[in-house]
C-alpha positions in Angstrom: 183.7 198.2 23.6 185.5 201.5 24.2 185.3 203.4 21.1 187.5 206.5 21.7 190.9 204.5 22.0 189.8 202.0 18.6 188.9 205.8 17.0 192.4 207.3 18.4 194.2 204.5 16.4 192.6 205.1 13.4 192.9 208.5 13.5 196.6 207.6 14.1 196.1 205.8 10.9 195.0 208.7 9.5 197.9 210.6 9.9 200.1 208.3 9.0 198.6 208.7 4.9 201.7 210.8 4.6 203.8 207.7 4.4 202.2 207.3 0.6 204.3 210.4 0.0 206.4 209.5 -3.0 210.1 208.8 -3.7 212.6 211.8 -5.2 213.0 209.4 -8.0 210.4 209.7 -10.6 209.7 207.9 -14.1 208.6 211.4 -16.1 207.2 214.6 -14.9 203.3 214.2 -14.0 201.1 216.5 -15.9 199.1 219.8 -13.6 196.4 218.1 -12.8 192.9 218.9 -13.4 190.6 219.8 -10.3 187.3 221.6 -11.4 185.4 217.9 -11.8 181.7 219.3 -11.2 179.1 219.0 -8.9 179.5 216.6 -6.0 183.1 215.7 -7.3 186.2 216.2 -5.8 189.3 214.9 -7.3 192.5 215.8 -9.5 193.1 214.3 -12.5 196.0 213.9 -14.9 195.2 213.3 -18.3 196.7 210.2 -20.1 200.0 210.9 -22.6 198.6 211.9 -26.2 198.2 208.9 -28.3 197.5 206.6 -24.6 194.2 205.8 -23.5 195.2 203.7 -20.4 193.4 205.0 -16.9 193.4 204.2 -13.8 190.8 205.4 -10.6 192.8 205.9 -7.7 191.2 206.1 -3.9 192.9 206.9 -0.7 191.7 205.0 2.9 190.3 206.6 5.7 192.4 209.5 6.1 189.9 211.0 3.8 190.2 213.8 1.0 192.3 213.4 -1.5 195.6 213.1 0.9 196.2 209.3 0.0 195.0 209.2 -3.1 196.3 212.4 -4.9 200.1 211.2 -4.0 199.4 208.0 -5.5 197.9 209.1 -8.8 200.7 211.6 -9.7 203.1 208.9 -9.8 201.1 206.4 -11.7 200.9 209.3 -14.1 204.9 209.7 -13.5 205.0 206.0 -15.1 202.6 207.3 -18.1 198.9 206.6 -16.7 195.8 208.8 -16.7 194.3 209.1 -13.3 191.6 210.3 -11.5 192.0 210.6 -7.7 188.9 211.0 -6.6 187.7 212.2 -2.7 184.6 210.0 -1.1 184.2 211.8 2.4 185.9 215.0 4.1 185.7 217.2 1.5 183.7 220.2 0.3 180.3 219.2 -0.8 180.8 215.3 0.7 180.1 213.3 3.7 181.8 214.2 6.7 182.9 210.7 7.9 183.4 207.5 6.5 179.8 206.2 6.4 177.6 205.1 4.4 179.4 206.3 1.4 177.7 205.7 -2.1 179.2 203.5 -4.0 177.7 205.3 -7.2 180.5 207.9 -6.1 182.9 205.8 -7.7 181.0 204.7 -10.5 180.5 208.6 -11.3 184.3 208.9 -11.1 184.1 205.9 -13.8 181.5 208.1 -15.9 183.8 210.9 -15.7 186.9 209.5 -16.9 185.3 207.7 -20.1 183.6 211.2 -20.8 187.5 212.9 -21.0 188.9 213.2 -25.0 191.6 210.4 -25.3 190.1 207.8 -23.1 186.4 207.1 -24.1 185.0 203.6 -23.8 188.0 201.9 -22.9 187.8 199.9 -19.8 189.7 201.5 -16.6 191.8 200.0 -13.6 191.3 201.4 -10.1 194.0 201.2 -7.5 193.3 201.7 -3.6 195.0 201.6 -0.3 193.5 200.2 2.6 189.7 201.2 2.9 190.6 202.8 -0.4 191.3 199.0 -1.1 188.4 197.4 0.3 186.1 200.3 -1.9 188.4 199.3 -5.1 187.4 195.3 -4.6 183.7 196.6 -3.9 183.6 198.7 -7.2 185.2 195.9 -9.3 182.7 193.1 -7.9 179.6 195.3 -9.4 181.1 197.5 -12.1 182.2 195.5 -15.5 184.0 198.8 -16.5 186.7 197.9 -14.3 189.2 195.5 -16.3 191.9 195.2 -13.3 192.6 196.0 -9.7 195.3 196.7 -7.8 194.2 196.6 -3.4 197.5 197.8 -0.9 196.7 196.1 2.4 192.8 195.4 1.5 189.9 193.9 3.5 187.8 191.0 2.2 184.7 192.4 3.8 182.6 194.9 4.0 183.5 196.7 7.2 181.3 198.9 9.7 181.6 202.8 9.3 184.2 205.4 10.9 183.3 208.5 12.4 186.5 210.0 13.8 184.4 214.1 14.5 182.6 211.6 18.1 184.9 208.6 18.5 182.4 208.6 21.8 179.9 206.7 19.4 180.7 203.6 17.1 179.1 203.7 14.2 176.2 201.7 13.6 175.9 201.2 9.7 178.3 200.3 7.0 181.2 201.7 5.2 179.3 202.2 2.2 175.9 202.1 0.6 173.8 201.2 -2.6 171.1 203.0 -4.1 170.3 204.6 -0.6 170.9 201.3 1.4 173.8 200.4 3.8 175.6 197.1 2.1 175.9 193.8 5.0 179.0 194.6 7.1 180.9 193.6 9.9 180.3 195.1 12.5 183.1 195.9 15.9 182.7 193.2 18.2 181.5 194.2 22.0 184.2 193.1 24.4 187.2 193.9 25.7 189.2 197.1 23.8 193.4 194.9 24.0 194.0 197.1 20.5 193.0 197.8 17.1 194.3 194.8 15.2 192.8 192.2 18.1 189.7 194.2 17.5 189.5 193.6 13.7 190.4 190.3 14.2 187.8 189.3 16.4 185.5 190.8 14.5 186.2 189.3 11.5 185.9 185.6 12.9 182.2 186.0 13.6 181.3 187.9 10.0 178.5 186.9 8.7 179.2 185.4 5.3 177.0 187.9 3.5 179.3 190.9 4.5 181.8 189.4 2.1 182.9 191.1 -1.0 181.9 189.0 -3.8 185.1 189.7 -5.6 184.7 186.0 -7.8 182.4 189.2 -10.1 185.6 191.0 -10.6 186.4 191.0 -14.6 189.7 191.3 -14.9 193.2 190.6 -13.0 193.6 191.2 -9.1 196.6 192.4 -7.2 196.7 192.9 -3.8 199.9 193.7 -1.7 199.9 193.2 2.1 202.4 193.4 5.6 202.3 190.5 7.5 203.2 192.9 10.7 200.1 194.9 10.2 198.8 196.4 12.8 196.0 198.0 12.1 193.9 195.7 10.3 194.9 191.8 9.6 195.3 192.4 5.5 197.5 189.1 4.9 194.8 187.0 6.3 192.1 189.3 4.7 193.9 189.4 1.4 194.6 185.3 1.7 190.4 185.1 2.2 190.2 186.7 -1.3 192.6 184.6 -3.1 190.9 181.3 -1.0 187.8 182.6 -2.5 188.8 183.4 -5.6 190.0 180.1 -6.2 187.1 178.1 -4.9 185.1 180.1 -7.6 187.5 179.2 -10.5 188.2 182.5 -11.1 189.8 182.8 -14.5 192.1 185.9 -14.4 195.6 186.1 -13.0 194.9 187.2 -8.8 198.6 187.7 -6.7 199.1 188.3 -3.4 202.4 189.7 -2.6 203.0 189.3 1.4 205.8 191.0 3.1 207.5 189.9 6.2 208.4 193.3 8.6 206.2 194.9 6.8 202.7 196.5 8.2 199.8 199.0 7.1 202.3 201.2 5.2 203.6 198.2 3.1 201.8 199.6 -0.1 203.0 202.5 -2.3 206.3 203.9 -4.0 209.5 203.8 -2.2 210.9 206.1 0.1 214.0 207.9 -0.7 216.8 206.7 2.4 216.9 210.4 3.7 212.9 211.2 3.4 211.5 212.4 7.1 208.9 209.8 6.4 210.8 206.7 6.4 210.4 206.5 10.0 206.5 206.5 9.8 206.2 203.8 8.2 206.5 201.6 10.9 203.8 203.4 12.7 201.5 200.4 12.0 203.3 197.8 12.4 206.8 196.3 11.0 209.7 198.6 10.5 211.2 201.1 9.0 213.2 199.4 6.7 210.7 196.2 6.2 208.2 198.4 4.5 210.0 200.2 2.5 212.0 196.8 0.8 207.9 195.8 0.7 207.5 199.1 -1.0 210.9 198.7 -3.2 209.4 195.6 -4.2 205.8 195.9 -4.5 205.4 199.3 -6.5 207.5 198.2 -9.7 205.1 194.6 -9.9 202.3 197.4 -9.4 203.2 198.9 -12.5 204.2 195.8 -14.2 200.7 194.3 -13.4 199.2 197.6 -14.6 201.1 197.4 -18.1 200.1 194.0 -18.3 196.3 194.2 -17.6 196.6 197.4 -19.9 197.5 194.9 -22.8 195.6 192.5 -22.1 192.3 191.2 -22.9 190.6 192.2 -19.6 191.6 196.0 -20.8 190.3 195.6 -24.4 187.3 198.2 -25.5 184.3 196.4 -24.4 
């Protein structure tokens, strides 16, 4: 397998976390956030409207930091959320690359939100993009605090690591860990390098069943929003595999998958305005221009609707 071209592509990927810029259009003006978290935290937070308890954890893919995630929580918090975007690698005091990353970082984040006045022990949502997705179907399969999740172009595994400082040397472990351990994942598949998405794909078809995310744990509502023209990663078939599974396990809260044709890796987050120098980006991954942003036109609002829903529902309720 030649690692440095799969590694250039995802470091293409990378860049391409400015297409979760938002719109010009915005619901309310987002509170300053809050960034002094404490140690091993890095994140910005903006505290829930007096009087509203409703929070969501928000988590960015593998361009790492907060540079997908911070976007994305200031306009959940333009519709009237709390959020806490929280960093998980490639930031001060935190791993380097996408590896082994605890998952007990995110239940931390959890900790940390129901310690701030006005939200307490009310259940939270997380949202996530991507591998921000896949972590945000991980956390909600083990972590009952989590009444509702909301993927953007997820994976239904666990998924080997990323190390884009030596794209010279795959990485060997998993995405993520549990107390100390790596978690079963998929690793690349050793053949011939014919792009990214072939990659993934191939991959995937020989997972082992344990690398699975055992989303059937998840307590609450399910949204995941995928481009059938992805091209980084196949998230309609991966996001299908979590609805098929869902459903063999009777699952008994609402789980949507919204699909969109033209639409690829960038299918997920607000709109763009017409004239933003990002429209064109969007297609970077697969679909175009104007596909993903009608998936975006279309998929934020039923984002927020879900949200609002799962808010006031009884998935949400103090627990």
């Amino acid at each position: 397998m030649r690692a440095r071209p799969i590694l250039a592509a995802l470091a293409f990927a990378a860049a391409a976390a400015s297409a979760y810029a938002p719109a010009h259009a915005q619901d309310r003006a987002a509170p300053e956030p809050v960034t002094t978290l404490g140690p091993g935290m890095v994140g910005a937070y903006y505290p829930p409207p007096a009087g509203k308890g409703e929070v969501v954890l928000v988590l960015g893919g593998s361009e790492g930091g907060l540079r997908g995630a911070q976007p994305l929580a200031r306009r959940l918090a333009e519709h009237g959320f709390g959020t806490l975007a929280i960093a998980y690698f490639d930031a001060p005091g935190l791993p380097a690359a996408l590896k082994d990353i605890p998952l007990e970082t995110f239940e931390a984040g959890v900790d940390w939100l129901r310690a701030q006045p006005g939200v307490g022990p009310r259940p939270i949502a997380v949202l996530g993009g991507s591998k921000g997705g896949e972590a945000a179907l991980l956390l909600a399969s083990r972590d009952p605090r989590i009444c509702a999740v909301v993927a953007g172009v997820p994976s239904s595994v666990v998924w080997a690591g990323i190390d884009m400082r030596n794209p010279a040397a795959p990485v060997a472990t998993a995405s993520w860990s549990w107390q100390g351990k790596p978690l079963v994942f998929v690793p690349y598949d050793d053949g011939p390098f014919r792009g990214v998405r072939d990659l993934y794909e191939r991959s995937l078809a020989k997972a082992s069943p344990a690398a699975a995310i055992p989303v059937e744990k998840i307590r609450g509502p399910v949204l995941m929003i995928s481009g059938k023209a992805d091209q980084l990663w196949p998230s309609t078939p991966m996001a299908d595999q979590v609805m098929a599974r869902l459903d063999a396990h009777h699952f008994a809260w609402a789980h949507i998958h919204l699909a969109y044709d033209n639409a690829g890796h960038a299918a997920f987050g607000p709109p763009l305005a017409a004239d933003s120098p990002n429209l064109k980006a969007l297609a970077g991954l697969g679909g175009t221009p104007e596909g993903n942003n009608a998936a975006r036109a279309d998929g934020w609002p039923k984002a927020l609707a879900f949200l609002d829903r799962a808010f006031a529902g009884k998935s949400c309720a103090k627990r």
